[in-house]
C-alpha positions, 0 to 999 in steps of 0.5 A: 500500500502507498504511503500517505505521502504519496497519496497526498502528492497524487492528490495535490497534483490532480487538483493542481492541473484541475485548478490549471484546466479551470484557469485556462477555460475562464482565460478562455472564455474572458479572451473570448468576450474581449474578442468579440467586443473588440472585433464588434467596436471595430466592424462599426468604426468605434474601435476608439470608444472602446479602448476608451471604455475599456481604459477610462477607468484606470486612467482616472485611478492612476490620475487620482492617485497621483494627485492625493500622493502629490497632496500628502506628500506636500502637506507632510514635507511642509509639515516637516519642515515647520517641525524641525524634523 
């Protein structure tokens, strides 16, 4: 009889390459929405609109970030300066 380590290892690699079989079907089928959605912007002529709609969001993330980094990085350095430190 196999030891319980083996066991294990077979075990682990089976849910392993099910978890890789999983990963790889979404990954599909998301590839697959964006594919469509793409080629159905493009066949319209609005290939602009949706790289804008698909990148808006994140550019508006990196801009706020940006400007509250800039906002608390400025109030701290003031800050410091007046302190002394």
């Amino acid at each position: 009889m196999r030891s319980w380590k083996s066991a294990s290892l077979i075990a682990f690699g089976l849910l392993l390459g099910l978890a890789i079989l999983a990963g790889i079907g979404i990954g599909g089928v998301l590839l697959e929405e964006f594919l469509v959605d793409l080629w159905w912007f493009e066949a319209i002529g609005y290939e602009g609109y949706f790289w804008q709609r698909l990148l808006y969001r994140y550019l508006v993330f990196i801009v706020a970030v940006a400007f509250f980094f800039a906002l608390f990085f400025a109030n701290f350095w003031i800050g410091g300066k007046y302190l002394g430190t």
